[in-house]
C-alpha positions in Angstrom: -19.2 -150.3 19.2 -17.6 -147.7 21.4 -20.2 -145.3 21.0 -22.8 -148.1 21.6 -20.8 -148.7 24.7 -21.1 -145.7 26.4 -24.7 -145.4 26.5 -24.9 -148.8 28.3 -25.3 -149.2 32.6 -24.2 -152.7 33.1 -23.6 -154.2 36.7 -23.6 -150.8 38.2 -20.9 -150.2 36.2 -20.6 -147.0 33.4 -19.9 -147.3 29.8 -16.9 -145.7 30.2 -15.7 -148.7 31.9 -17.0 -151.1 29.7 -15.0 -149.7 27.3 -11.7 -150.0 28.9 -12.5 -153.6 30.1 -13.9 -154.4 27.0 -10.9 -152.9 24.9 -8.1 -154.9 27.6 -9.4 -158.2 26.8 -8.1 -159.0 23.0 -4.6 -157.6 24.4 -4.5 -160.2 26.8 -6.0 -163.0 24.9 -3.5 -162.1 22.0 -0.2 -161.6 24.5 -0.6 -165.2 25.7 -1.1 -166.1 21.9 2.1 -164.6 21.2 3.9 -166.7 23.7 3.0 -169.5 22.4 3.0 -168.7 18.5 5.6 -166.5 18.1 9.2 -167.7 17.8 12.5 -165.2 17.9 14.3 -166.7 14.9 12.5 -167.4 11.4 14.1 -170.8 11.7 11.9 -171.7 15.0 8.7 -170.8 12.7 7.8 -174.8 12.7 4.2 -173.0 10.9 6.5 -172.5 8.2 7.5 -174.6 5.8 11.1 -175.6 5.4 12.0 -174.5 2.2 10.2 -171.0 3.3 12.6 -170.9 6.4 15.3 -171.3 5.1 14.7 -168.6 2.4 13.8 -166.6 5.0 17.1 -167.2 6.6 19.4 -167.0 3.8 17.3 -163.5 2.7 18.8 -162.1 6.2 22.0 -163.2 6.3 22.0 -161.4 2.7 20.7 -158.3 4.4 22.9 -158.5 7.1 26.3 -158.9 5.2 25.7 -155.7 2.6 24.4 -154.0 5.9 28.1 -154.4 6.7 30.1 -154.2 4.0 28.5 -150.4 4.1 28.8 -150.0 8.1 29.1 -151.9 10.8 27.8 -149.8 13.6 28.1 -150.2 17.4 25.1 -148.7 19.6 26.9 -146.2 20.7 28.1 -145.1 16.9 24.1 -145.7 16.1 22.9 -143.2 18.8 25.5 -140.4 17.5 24.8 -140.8 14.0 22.9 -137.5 12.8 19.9 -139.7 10.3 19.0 -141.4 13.9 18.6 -137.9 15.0 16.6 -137.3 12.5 14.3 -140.2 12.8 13.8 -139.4 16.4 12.8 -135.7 15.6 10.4 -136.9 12.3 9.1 -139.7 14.9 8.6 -137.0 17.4 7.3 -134.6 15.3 4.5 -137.0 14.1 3.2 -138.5 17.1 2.9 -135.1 18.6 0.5 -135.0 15.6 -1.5 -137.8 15.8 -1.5 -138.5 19.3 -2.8 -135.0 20.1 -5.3 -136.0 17.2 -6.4 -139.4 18.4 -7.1 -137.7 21.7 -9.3 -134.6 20.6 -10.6 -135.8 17.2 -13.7 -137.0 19.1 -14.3 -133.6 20.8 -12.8 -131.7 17.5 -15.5 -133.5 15.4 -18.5 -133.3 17.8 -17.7 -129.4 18.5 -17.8 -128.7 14.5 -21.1 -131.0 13.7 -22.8 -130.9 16.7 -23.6 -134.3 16.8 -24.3 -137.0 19.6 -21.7 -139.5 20.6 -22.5 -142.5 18.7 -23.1 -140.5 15.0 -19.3 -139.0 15.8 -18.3 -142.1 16.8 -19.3 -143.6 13.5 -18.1 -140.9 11.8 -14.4 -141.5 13.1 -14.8 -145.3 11.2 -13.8 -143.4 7.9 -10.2 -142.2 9.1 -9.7 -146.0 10.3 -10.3 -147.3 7.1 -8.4 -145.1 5.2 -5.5 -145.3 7.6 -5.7 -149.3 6.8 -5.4 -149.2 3.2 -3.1 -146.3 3.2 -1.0 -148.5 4.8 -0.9 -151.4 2.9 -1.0 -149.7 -0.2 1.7 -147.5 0.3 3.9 -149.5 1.7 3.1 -152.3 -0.8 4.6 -149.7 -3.6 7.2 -148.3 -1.3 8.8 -152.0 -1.7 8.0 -152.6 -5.0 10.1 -149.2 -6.2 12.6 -149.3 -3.1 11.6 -145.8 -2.2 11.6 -144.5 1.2 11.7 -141.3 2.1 8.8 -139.8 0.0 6.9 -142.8 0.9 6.8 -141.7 4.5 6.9 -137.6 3.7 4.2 -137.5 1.5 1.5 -139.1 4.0 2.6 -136.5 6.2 2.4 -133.8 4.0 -1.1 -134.9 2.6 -2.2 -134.8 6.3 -0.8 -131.5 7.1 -2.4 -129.5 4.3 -5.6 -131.2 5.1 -5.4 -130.0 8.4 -4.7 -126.8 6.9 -7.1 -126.5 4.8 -9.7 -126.8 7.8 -9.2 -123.1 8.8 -10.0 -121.7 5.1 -13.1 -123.7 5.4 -14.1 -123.9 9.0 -17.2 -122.3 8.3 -18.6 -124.9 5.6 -19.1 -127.6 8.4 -18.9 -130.7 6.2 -16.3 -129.9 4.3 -14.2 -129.2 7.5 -15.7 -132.0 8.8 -14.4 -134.7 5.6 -11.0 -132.8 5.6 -10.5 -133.4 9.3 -11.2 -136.8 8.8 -9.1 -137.3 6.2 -6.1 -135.8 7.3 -6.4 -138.0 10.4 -6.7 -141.3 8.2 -3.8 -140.8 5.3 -1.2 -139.8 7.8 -1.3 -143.9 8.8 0.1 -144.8 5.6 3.3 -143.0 6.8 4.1 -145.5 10.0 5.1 -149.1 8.2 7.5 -147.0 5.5 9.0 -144.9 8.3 9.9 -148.2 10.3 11.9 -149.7 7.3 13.9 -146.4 7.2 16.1 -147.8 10.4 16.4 -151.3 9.4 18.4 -149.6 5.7 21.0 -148.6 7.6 21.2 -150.3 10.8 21.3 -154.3 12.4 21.8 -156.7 15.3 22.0 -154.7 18.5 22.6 -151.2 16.9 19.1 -151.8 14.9 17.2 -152.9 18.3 19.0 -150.3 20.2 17.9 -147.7 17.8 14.4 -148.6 17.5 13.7 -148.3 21.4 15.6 -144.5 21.5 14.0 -143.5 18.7 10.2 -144.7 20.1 11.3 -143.6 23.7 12.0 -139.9 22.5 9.2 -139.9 20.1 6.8 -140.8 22.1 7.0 -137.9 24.4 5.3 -136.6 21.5 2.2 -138.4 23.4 2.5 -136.1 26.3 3.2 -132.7 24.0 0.4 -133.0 21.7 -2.3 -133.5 23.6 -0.8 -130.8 26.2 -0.5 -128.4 23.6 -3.6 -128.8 21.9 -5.5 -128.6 25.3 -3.9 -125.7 26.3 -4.6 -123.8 22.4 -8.1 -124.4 22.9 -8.6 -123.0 26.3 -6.1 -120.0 25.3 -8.1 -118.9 22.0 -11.4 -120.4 23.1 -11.2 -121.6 19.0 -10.4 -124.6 17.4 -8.4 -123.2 14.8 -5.3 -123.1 16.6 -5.5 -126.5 17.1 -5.8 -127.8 13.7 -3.1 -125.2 12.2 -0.6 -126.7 15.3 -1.8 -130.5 14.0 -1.2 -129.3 10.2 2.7 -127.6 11.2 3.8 -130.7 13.2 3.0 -133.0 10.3 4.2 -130.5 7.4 7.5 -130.7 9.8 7.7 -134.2 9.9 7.4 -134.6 6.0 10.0 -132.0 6.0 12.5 -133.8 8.2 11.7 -136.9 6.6 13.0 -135.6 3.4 16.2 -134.7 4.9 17.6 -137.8 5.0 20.0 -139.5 3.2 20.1 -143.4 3.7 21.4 -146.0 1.1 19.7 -149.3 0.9 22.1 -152.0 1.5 21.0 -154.1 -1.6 20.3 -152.0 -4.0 22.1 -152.8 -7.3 
């Protein structure tokens, strides 16, 4: 649809700005949704049924007690402890990644194939995909083993070496092209694992707290990315440096990932 979109001329107004328009409006329809749906405590949820509330409810307080018997921490003892740290950098690390992918995989693509808009537009549907059932599937097993950490390193390993990979086979163009493509699609399955990492070791204020540093820092990864990938191409005049930068960040991330050490709170 985007790449339809930006062939069309409608009411002297470019594609480029049907897009935008055209992209704002779910947002908005779905913020004043939320408003109205949404409720802050599971036992507001009047579209749930009672017995599910309170389940829900008695599942937290649960969560919330072993939380801490372990470690009851204040936001200030949250913000100094060296796994948030961590997080931060891993968060950092991989947004640098995929933001600086989301950004140029459009140009990245089309400068490789050599085809129009709309054929690398529909092209770019295949990372999407995957990225949706990478998700769901890995996080669906990442709960049913109570496995973290590989859960969220392994995505962004897989990713990295695909990137990788690109430069040994730059020169065959669709096998470049499927790796690219793939590398920017399996990295997804890393984001709903990573977010459960926090919420092991962490609650209440601390666990809010926490989430908003650790998404500030990381996502100046948004600005560096981009930046950096912008400034490889126009230094070596090649895309290879690009996809070897995309590939390190990620292979870091993984790497960080594994570093840390966090107990979950109701594990026999």
């Amino acid at each position: 649809m985007a790449g339809w979109l930006l062939g069309v001329h409608w009411f002297l107004l470019a594609g480029w700005r049907w897009l935008f328009i055209l992209e704002g409006i779910p947002a908005i329809v779905l913020g004043v949704i939320t408003l109205f749906y949404l409720t802050d405590w599971p036992a507001q949820a009047r579209w749930l049924l009672e017995d599910e509330r309170e389940w829900l409810v008695n599942e937290l307080r649960s969560e919330l007690d072993a939380k801490k018997k372990i470690q009851n921490h204040t936001i200030l003892q949250a913000f100094l402890d060296r796994r948030v740290a961590m997080l931060t950098a891993a968060w950092f690390l991989s947004l640098t990644g995929t933001l600086g992918s989301i950004y140029w995989i459009p140009t990245l693509v089309k400068r490789l194939s050599g085809l129009s808009d709309r054929s690398v537009t529909s092209l770019l549907l295949l990372p999407a995909l995957l990225g949706i059932a990478g998700m769901l599937l890995n996080a669906r097993h990442s709960d049913r083993t109570g496995e973290r950490r590989w859960h969220t390193a392994l995505p962004l390993f897989a990713s990295g070496l695909m990137f990788e990979l690109v430069l040994a086979v730059h020169q065959v163009v669709p096998v470049a092209i499927l790796l690219l493509l793939l590398g920017s699609g399996i990295f997804f399955a890393f984001y709903p694992v990573f977010w459960s990492i926090p919420t092991m070791m962490l609650s209440e204020a601390a666990a809010a707290a926490t989430f908003g540093l650790i998404n500030s820092f990381g996502q100046c990864g948004g600005f560096a990315g981009p930046f950096v990938i912008g400034l490889l191409n126009d230094t070596t005049h090649s895309l290879n440096a690009s996809f070897a930068f995309i590939g390190l960040v990620y292979l870091a991330a993984g790497a960080v990932t594994l570093t840390l050490k966090v107990k979950n709170p109701l594990a026999n």
